[in-house]
LUMKOLVEX-677450 format. One record per residue (C-alpha): residue number from 0; residue in one letter; z negated, x negated, y. Coordinates in steps of 0.05 Angstrom, whole numbers, plus 5000, padded with zeros to 4 digits. Each point is the difference from the previous one (the first is absolute). Layout:
% LUMKOLVEX-677450
NUM A Z X Y $
...
END
This chain:
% LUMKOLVEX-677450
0 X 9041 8866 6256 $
1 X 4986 4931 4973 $
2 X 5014 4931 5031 $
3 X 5012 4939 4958 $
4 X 4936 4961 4999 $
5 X 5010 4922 4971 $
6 X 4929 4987 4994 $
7 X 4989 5052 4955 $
8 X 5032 4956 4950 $
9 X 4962 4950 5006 $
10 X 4957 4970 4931 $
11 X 5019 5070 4979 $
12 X 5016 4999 4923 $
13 X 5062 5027 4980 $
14 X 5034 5014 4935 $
15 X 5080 5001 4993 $
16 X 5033 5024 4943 $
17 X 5086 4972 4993 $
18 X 4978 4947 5049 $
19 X 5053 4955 4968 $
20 X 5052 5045 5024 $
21 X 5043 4996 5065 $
22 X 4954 5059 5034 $
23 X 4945 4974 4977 $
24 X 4998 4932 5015 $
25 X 5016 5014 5075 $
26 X 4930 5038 5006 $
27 X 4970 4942 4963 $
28 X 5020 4948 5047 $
29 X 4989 5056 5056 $
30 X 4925 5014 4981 $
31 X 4989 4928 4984 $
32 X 5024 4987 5072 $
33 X 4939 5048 5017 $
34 X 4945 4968 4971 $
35 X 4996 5043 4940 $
36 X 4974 4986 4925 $
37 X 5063 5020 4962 $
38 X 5007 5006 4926 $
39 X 5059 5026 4966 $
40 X 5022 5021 4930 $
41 X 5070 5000 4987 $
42 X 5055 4972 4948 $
43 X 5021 4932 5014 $
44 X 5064 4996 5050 $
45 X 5054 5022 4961 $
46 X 5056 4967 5048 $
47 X 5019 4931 5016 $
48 X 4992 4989 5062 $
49 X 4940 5043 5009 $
50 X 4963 5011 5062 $
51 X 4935 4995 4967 $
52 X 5010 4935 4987 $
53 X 5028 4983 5059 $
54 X 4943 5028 5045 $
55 X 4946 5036 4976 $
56 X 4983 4974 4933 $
57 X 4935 4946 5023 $
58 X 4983 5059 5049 $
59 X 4963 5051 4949 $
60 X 4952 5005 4929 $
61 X 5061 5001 4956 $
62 X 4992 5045 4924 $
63 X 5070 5008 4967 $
64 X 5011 5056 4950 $
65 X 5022 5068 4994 $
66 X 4965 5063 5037 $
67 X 5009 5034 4932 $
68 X 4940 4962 4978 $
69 X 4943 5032 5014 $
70 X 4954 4943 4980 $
71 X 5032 4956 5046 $
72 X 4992 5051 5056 $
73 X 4937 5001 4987 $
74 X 4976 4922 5001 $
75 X 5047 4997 5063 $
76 X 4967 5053 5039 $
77 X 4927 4976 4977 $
78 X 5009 4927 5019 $
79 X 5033 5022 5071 $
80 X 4957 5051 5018 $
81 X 5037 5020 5051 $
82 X 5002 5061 5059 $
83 X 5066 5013 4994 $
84 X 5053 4997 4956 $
85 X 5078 5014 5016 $
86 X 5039 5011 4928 $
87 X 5061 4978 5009 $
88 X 5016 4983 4925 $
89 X 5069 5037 4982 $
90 X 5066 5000 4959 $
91 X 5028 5010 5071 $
92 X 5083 5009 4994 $
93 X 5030 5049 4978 $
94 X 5056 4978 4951 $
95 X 4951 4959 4963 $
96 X 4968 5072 4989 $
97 X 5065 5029 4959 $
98 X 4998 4938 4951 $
99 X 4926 5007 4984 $
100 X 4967 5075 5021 $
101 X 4933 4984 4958 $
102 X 4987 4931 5034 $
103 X 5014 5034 5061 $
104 X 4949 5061 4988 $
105 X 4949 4949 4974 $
106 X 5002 4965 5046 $
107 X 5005 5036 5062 $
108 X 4949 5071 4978 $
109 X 4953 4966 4939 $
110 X 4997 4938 5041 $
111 X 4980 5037 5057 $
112 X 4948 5039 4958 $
113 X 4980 4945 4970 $
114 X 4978 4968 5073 $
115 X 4972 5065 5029 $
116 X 4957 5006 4934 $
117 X 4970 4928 5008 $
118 X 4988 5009 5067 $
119 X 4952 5050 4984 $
120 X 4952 4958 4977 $
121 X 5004 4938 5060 $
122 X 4948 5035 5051 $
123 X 5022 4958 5051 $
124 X 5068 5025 5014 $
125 X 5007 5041 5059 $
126 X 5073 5011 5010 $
127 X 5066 5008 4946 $
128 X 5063 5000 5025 $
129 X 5056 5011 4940 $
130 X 5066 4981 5028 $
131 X 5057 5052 4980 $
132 X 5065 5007 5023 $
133 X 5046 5041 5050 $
134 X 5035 5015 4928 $
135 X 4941 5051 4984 $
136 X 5029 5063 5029 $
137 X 5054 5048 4967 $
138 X 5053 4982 5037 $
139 X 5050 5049 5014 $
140 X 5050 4968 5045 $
141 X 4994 5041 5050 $
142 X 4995 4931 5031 $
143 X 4925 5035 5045 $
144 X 4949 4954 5003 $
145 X 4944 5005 4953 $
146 X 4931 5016 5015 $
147 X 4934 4992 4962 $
148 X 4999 5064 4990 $
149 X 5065 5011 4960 $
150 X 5009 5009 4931 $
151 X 4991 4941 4950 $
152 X 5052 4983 4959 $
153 X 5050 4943 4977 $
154 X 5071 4997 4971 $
155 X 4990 4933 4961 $
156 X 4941 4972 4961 $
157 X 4983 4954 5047 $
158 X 4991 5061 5065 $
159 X 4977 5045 4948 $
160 X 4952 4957 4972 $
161 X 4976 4989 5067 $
162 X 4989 5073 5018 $
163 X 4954 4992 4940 $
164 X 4953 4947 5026 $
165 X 5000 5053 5060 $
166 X 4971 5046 4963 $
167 X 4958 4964 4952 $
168 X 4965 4969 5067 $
169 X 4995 5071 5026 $
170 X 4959 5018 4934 $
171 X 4957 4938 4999 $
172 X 4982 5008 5077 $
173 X 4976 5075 4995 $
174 X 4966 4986 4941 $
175 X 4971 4936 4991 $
176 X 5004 4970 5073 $
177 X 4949 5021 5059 $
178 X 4972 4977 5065 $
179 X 4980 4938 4970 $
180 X 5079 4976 4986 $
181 X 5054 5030 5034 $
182 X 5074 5002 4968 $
183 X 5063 5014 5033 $
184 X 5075 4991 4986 $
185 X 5052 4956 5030 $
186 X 5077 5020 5011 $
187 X 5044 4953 5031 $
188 X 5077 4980 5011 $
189 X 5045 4960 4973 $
190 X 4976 4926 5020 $
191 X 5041 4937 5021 $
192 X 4971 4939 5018 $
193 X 5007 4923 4977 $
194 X 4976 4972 4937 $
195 X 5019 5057 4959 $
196 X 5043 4983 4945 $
197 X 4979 5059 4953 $
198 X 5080 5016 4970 $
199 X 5035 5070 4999 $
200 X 4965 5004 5074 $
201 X 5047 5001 5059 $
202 X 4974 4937 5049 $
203 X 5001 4957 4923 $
204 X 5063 5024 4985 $
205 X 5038 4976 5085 $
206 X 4966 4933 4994 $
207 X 5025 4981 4927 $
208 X 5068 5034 5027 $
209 X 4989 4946 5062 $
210 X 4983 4944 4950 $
211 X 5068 5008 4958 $
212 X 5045 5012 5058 $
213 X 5026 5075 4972 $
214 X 5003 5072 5030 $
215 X 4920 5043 4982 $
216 X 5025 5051 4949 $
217 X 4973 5060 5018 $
218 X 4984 5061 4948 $
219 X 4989 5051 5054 $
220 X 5019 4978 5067 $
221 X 4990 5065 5040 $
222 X 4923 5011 4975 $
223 X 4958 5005 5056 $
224 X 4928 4971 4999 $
225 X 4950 4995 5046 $
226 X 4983 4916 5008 $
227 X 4953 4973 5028 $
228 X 4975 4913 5006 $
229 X 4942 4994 4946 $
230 X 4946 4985 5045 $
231 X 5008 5074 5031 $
232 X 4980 5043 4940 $
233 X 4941 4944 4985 $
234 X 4978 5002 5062 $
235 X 4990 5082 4992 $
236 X 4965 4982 4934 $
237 X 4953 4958 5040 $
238 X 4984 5048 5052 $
239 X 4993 5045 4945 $
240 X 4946 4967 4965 $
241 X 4960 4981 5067 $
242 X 5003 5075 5007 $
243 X 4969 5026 4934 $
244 X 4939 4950 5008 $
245 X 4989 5011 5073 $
246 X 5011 5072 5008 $
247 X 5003 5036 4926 $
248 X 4993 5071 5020 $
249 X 5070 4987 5040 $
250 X 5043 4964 4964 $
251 X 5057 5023 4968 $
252 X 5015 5001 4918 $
253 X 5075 4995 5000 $
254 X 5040 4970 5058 $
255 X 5072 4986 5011 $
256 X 5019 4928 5028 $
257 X 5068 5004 5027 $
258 X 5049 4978 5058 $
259 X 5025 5031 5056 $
260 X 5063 5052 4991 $
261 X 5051 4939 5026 $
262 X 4975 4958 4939 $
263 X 5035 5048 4953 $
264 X 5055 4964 4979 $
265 X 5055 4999 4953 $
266 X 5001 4938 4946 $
267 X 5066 4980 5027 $
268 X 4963 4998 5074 $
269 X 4945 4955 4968 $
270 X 5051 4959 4982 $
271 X 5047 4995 5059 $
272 X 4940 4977 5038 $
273 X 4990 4947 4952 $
274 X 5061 4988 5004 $
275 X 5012 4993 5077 $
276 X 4935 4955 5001 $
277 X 5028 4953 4948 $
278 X 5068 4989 5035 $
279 X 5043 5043 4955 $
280 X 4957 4997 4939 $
281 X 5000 5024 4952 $
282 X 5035 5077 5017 $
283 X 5004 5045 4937 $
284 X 5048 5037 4948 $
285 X 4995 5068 4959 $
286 X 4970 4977 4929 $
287 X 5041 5053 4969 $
288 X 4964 4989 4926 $
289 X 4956 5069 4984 $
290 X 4926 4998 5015 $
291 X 4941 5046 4995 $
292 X 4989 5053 5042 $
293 X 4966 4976 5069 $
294 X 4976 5053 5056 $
295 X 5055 4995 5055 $
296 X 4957 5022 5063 $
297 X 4921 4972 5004 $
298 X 4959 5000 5061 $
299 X 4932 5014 5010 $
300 X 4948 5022 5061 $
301 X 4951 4966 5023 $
302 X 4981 5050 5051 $
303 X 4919 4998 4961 $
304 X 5000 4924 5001 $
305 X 5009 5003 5068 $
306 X 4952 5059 5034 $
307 X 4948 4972 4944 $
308 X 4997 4931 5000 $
309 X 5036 4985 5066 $
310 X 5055 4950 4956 $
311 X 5067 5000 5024 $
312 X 5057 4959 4975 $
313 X 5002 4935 5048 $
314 X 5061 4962 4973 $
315 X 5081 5037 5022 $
316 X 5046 5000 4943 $
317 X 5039 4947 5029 $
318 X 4931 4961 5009 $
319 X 4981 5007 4929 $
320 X 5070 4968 4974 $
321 X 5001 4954 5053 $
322 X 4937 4972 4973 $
323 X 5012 5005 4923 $
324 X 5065 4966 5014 $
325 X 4963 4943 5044 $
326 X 4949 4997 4943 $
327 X 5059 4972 4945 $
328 X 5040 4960 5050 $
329 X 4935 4958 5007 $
330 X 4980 5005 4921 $
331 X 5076 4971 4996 $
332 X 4993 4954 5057 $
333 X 4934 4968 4960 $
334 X 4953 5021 5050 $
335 X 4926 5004 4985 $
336 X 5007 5083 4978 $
337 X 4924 5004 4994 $
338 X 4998 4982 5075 $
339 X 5060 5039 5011 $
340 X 4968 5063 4966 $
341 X 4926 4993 5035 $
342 X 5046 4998 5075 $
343 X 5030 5069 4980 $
344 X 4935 5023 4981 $
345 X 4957 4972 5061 $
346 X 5067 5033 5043 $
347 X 4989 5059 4971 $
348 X 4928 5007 5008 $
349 X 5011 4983 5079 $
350 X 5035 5064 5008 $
351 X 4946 5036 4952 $
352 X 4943 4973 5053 $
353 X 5039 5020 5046 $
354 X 5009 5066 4978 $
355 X 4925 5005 4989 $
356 X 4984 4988 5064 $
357 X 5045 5048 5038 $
358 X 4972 5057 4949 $
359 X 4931 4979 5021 $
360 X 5014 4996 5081 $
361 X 5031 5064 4980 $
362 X 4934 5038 4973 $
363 X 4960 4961 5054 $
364 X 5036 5038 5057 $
365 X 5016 5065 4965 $
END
């Protein structure tokens, strides 16, 4: 079991791939906060407002293109040089993926080939993380929560294509990737937290409903998903990391980041607690147009994640919306959001050292 060790990030060089995006620009600001060297390759923010540039984008070695380039890859890795990299880079919603299948599938498996191939050549990587999806399994709504070890799979083309960078990591790993560089997988929940303005996802679409004074319209208000504040999943991809350079031989290859059971909500409960912390806004109402198919019931395990690494969840469901809704009503109220962002962090990292620390006094008197 692992405890979350700050100085290890310290000067350490590390290489982010969708950095630009809400996820990613959260563990920017996060590992900037910790002293390291962070570099990042990404498309430029795509969303106005944009966290990025809000918060992170003076904090990191900025290259903008696509991670279909393999060239660009290349000169990204080779002027980082980094010790880890965490690829992150991802047509990442799911309706997008109906409209356009082969961006999706380039995108998400030849872009994640293309990185894993690159990285073969950069001797000083240590650790690869490739950030997936709780989407990955075939989901048969049995409404069980997954484990790492159940079957691979995906409805849509963005899950499906998903599943695929699963697998084409699993190749690359047994047969390209040693002692020398570890490479492991990352599935985690569905996400809130403030700055993300990414549309056709669920926190975007309360606070535009907030902004225009009407009712969220809701495609599928009864699907259940397991959510979770951002900095809990990054925080497991963190640990993770620390793990493959520290101890190799023990870390994991494919770990589930997920809540607790009483963070599996319904949409409609995500947005009643919005709701009830915005004083009656905005509620929600049945968007009765048709829409592609969606998995009802998604919920995930993160039984590994814990007995492995030692990460549990540290933020409540209620805590999570209470601070993604605090995080907008000071972005409305003009606050500094930079400063408002690095407090959540530095808030959330007290209860990470915390957590350390109990683990350790734990071992010491075992």
């Amino acid at each position: 079991m692992f405890a979350f060790d700050a100085s290890f990030w310290r000067e350490r060089p590390v290489f982010v791939t969708g950095h630009t995006g809400f996820k990613g620009a959260w563990l920017v600001l996060w590992l900037a906060g910790l002293g390291a060297r962070v570099s990042g390759l990404s498309l430029p923010p795509y969303t106005d407002p944009s966290l990025f540039d809000l918060c992170a984008r003076g904090k990191c070695t900025n290259t903008f293109g696509d991670i279909v380039d393999p060239e660009l890859i290349a000169h990204a890795l080779a002027d980082c040089a980094p010790d880890i990299v965490i690829h992150m880079a991802a047509q990442a919603l799911v309706r997008p993926s109906y409209g356009d299948p082969l961006g999706t599938y380039a995108t998400n498996v030849m872009g994640t080939a293309n990185l894993l191939q690159t990285v073969r050549a950069v001797p000083s990587v240590r650790a690869v993380i490739v950030v997936t999806s709780d989407k990955v399994y075939e989901n048969d709504g049995t409404s069980r929560p997954f484990t790492e070890d159940d079957r691979l799979g995906g409805y849509d083309p963005y899950s499906n294509s998903k599943a695929c960078a699963e697998l084409v990591t699993d190749s690359f790993r047994r047969c390209f990737f040693g002692d020398a560089c570890r490479v492991a997988t990352a599935r985690a929940g569905n996400v809130i937290g403030g700055g993300d303005w990414s549309p056709f996802r669920i926190v975007h679409d309360i606070v535009k409903a907030v902004e225009v004074g009407k009712p969220v319209a809701l495609r599928y208000p009864q699907a259940v998903r397991p959510w979770q504040h951002v900095l809990d999943p990054l925080a497991g991809y963190l640990m993770l990391a620390q793990a493959m350079v520290t101890d190799p031989e023990r870390a994991p290859t494919a770990l589930n980041f997920a809540p607790d059971a009483s963070s599996f909500r319904s949409v409609s409960d995500l947005v009643q607690a919005f709701t009830v912390r915005w004083d009656g806004r905005p509620g929600w109402r049945l968007d009765t147009a048709e829409h592609p198919h969606e998995a009802s019931q998604l919920t995930l395990d993160a039984t590994r994640a814990r007995s492995l690494l030692g990460w549990r969840p540290l933020l409540s469901f209620d805590e999570a919306v209470t601070w993604t809704a605090d995080w907008y009503q000071a972005f409305w109220n003009g606050d500094d959001i930079g400063a408002v962002t690095r407090r959540q962090i530095d808030a959330y990292s007290e209860r990470l050292y915390r957590a350390a620390g109990e683990r350790i006094a734990l071992r010491g008197t075992a």
